[in-house]
C-alpha positions as CSV (number, residue, x, y, z in Angstrom):
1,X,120.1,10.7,15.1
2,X,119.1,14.2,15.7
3,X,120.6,16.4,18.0
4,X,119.4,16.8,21.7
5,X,118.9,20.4,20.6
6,X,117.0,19.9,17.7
7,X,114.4,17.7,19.5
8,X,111.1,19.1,19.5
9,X,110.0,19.6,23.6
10,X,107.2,18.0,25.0
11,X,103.9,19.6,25.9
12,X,101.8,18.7,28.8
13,X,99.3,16.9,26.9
14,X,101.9,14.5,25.7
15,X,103.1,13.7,29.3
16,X,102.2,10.8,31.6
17,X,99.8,12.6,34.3
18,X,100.9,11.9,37.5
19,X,98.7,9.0,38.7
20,X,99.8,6.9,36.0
21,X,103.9,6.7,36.5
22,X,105.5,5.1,38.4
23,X,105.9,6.7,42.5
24,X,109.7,6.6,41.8
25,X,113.3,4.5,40.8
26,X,115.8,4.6,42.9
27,X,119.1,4.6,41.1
28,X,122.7,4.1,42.8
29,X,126.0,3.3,41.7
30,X,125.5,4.1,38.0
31,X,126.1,6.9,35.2
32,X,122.7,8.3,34.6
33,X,122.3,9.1,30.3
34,X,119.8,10.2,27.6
35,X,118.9,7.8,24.8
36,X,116.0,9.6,22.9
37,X,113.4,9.8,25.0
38,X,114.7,7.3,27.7
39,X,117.3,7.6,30.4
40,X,119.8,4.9,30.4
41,X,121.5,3.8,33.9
42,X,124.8,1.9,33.0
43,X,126.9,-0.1,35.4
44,X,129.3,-2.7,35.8
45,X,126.9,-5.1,34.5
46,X,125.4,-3.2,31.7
47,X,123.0,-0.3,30.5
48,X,119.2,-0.6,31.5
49,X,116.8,2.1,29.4
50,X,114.1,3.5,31.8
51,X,110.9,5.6,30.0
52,X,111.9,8.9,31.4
53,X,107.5,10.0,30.7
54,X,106.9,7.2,32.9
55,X,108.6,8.2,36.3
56,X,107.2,10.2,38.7
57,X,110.3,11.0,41.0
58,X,113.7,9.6,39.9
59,X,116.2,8.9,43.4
60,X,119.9,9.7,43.0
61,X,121.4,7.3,45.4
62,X,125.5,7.6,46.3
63,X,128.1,6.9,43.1
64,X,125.8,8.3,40.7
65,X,126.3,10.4,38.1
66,X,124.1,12.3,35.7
67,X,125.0,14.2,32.6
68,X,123.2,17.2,31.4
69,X,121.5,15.3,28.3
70,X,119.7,13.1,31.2
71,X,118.8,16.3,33.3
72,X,117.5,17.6,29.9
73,X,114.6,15.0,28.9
74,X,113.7,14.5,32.7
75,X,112.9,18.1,32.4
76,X,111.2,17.8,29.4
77,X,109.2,15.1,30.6
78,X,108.4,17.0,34.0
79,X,110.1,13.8,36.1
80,X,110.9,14.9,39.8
81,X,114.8,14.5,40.5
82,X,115.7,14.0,44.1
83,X,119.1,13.5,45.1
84,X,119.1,11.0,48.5
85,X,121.2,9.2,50.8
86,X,121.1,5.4,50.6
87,X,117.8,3.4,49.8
88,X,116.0,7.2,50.3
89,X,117.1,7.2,53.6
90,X,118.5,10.9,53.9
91,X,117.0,13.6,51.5
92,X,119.5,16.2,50.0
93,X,117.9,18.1,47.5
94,X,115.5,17.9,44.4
95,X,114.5,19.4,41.1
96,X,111.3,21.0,39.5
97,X,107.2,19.5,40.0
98,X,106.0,17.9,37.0
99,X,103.0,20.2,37.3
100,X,103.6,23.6,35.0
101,X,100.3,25.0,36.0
102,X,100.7,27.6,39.4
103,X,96.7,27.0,40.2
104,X,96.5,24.1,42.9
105,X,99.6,26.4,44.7
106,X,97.6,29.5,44.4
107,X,94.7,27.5,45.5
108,X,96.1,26.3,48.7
109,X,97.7,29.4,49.2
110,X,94.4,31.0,49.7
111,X,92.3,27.9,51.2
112,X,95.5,28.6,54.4
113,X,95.8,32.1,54.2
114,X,92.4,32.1,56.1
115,X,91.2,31.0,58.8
116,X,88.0,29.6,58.1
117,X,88.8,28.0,54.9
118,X,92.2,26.4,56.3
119,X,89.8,24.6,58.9
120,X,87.3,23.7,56.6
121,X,90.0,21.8,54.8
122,X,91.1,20.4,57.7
123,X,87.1,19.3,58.8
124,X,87.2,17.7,55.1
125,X,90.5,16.0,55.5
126,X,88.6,14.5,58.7
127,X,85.9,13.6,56.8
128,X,88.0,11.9,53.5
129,X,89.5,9.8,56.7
130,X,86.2,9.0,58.7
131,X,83.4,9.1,55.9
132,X,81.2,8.2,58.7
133,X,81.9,10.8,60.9
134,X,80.0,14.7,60.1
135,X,82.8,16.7,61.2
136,X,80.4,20.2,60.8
137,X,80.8,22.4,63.5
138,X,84.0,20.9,65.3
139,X,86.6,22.6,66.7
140,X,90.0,22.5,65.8
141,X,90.9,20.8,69.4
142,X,87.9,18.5,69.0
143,X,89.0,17.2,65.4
144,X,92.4,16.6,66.9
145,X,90.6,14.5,69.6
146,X,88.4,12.5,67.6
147,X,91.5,11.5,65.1
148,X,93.6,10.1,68.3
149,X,90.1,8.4,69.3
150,X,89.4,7.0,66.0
151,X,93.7,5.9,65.2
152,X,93.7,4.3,68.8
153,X,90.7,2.1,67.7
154,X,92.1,1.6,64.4
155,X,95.3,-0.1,66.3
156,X,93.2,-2.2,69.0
157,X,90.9,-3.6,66.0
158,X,93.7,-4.6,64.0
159,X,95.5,-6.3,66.6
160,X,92.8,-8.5,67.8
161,X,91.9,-9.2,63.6
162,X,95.4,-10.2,63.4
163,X,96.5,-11.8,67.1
164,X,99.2,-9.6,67.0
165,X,99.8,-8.2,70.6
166,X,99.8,-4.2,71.0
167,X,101.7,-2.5,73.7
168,X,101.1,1.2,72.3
169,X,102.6,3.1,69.5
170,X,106.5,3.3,70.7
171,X,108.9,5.1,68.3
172,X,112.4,6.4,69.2
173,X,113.3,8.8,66.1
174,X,117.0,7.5,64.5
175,X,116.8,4.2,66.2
176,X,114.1,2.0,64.0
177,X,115.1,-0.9,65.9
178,X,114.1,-0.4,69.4
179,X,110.4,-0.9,68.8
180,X,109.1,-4.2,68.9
181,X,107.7,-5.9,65.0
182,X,104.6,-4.4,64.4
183,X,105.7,-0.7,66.0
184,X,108.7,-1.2,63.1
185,X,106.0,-2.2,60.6
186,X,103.7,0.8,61.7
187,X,107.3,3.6,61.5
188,X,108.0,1.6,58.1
189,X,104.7,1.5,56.4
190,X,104.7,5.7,57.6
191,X,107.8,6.3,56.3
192,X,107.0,5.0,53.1
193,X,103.8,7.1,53.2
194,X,105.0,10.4,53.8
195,X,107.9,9.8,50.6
196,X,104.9,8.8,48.3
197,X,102.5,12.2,49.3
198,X,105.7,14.3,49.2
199,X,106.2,13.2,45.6
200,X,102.8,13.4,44.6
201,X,102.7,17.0,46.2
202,X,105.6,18.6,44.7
203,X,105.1,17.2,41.4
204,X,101.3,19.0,41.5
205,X,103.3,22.0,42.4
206,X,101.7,22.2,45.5
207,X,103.6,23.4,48.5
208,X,104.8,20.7,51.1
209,X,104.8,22.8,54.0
210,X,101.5,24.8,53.8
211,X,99.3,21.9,56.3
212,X,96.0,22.7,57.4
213,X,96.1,19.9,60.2
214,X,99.8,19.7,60.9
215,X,102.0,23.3,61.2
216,X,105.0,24.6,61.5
217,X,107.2,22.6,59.6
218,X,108.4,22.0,55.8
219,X,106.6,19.1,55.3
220,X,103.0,19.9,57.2
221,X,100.9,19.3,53.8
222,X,102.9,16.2,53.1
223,X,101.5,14.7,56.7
224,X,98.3,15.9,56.5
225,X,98.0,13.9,53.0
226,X,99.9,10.9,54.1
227,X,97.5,10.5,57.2
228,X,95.2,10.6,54.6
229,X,94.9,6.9,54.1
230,X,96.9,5.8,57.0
231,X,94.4,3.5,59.2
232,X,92.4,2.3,55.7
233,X,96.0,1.1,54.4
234,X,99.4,2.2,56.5
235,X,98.3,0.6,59.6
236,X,96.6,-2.7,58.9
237,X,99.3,-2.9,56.4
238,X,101.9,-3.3,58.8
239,X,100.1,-6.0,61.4
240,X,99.9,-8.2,58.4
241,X,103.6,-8.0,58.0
242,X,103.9,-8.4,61.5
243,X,101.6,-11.2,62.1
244,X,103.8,-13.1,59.0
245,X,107.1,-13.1,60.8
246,X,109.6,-10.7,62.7
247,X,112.2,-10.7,60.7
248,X,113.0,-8.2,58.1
249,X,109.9,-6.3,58.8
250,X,111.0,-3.3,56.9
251,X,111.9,-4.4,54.0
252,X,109.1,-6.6,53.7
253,X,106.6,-3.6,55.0
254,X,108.2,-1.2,52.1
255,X,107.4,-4.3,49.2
256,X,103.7,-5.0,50.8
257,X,102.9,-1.4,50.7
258,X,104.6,-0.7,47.3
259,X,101.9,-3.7,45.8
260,X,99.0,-2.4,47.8
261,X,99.8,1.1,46.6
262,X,99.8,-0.4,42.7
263,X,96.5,-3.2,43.7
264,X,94.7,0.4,44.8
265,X,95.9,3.1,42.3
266,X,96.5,4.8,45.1
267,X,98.6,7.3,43.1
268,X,95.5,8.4,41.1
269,X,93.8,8.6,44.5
270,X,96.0,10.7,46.3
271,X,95.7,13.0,43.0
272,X,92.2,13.2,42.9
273,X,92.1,14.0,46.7
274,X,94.3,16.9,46.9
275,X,92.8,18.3,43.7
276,X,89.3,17.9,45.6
277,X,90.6,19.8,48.8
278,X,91.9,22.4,47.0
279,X,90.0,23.4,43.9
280,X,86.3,21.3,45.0
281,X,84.4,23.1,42.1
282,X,87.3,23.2,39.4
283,X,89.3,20.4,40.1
284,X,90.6,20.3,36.4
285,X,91.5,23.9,36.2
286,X,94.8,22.5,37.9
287,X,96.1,20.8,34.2
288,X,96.3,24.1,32.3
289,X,98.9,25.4,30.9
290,X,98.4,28.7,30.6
291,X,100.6,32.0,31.5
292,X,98.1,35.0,32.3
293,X,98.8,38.8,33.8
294,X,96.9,39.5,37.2
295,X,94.6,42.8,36.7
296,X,92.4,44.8,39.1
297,X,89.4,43.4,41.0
298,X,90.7,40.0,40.9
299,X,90.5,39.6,37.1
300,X,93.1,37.6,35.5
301,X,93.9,39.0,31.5
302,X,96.2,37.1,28.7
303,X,99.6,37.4,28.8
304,X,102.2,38.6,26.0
305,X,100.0,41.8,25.0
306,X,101.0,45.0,26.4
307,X,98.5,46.8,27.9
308,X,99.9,50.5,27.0
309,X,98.4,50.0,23.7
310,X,99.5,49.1,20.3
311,X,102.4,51.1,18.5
312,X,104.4,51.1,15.2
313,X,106.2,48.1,16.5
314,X,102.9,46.4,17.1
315,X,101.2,45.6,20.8
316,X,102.9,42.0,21.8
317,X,105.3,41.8,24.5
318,X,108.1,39.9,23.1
């Protein structure tokens, strides 16, 4: 077998694009190696081989460990590494995006450095939500409105479709438990939302706290995409599970949303949506990868040449 250092890297053509892994795998409890082009997770009851091209984020619960060979072929492969509490629960820290391309991040830059264009995103966001609704023309303070109309509706149809009773949206943050069934189905099925949009925005290379509806905090563009889809999915979602039984609603939530989220493609979806909020007209500008040199007038020029000219030792960079 060759040596990790001999093997050839992979280029982004040869990677699994981001709709098409797998949202995540939660590991815990295991040593985390390299075999080839796999990662192997071995415990007390043996070694399982995982695809590393074919995960999207890989979770580092408690009483792992990882060795650099591993941490070398996730890289390769451009597989987000978060390091988390148990089952997710707490988030501690995380490795690189699986994008290599800077455009959709330059792209939202700009779309929220302005004014105009940052609500125009938001107006659109409205629109991907309410595609029956013509946002044109509303305020800020107006689109907040209508979106607390249109989610309180969302929650009164779906209780009487499903019988189950609604008392209003009641969440205590840190203590899951004190709402009734279907408010712990509606917090689970959210939860499990906003941990899907973050991984599909970080590994776009996308910033997570850049929001054009929600501000002010690290993860604002990770709500604004998770609300996304959350009365066509998140919250019908949970009054099935609650109108099924009260017991175990989380659990069951987080397995009914992970195989609508599969039934739906909804990875794919959420892709295609950002890329269409950020880059409408050049959507697929965002899989290059390609380093260039930023000039005058907004002109961008190839990299690895230097611009002083050529000379004896010829007219590259390196």
């Amino acid at each position: 077998m060759s040596t990790v250092s001999r093997r050839q890297g992979l280029t982004p053509r040869q990677l699994t694009r981001t709709g098409e892994r797998l949202s995540f795998v939660y590991l815990e409890r295991c040593l985390v190696h390299r075999d080839a082009n796999a990662i192997t997770a071995q415990d007390a009851e043996g070694t399982t081989h995982i695809p590393s091209a074919t995960i999207g984020t890989l979770l580092l619960g408690p009483g792992t460990r990882v060795t650099h060979q591993a941490m070398s072929v996730l890289g390769e492969t451009g597989a987000a590494v978060c390091w988390v509490g148990e089952r997710g629960v707490r988030y501690y820290a995380s490795g690189r995006a699986l994008s290599r391309s800077s455009t959709l991040m330059e792209a939202q830059a700009r779309q929220w450095a302005n004014p105009r264009s940052r609500l125009a995103v938001a107006r659109e966001m409205y629109r991907l939500r309410f595609p029956n609704e013509d946002p044109a023309g509303l305020t800020r303070h107006e689109l907040l409105g209508r979106e607390g109309r249109r989610v309180k509706e969302c929650y009164r149809a779906q209780a009487t479709r499903t019988g189950v009773a609604w008392r209003g949206r009641r969440y205590v943050p840190g203590d899951f438990s004190s709402g009734d069934a279907v408010n712990q189905a509606v917090t689970a099925a959210a939860q499990c939302m906003y941990g899907i949009a973050h991984a599909v925005v970080t590994s776009l290379g996308c910033s997570p706290a850049l929001g054009f509806v929600h501000s002010g905090h690290e993860l604002s563009f990770v709500l604004d995409i998770a609300d996304l889809y959350k009365t066509e999915i998140g919250i019908p979602l949970a009054f099935d599970v609650a109108a099924q039984d009260e017991e175990d609603v989380g659990p069951r939530t987080r397995r009914a949303l992970r195989d609508r989220i599969n039934a739906t493609s909804l990875l794919n979806r959420c892709v295609d949506d950002i890329k269409r909020l950020l880059l409408p007209e050049a959507a697929d500008a965002a899989d290059r990868d390609v380093v260039t040199l930023q000039s005058d007038g907004g002109h961008q020029v190839a990299s690895g040449i230097n611009y002083d000219g050529p000379d004896d030792y010829g007219d590259e960079l390196w």
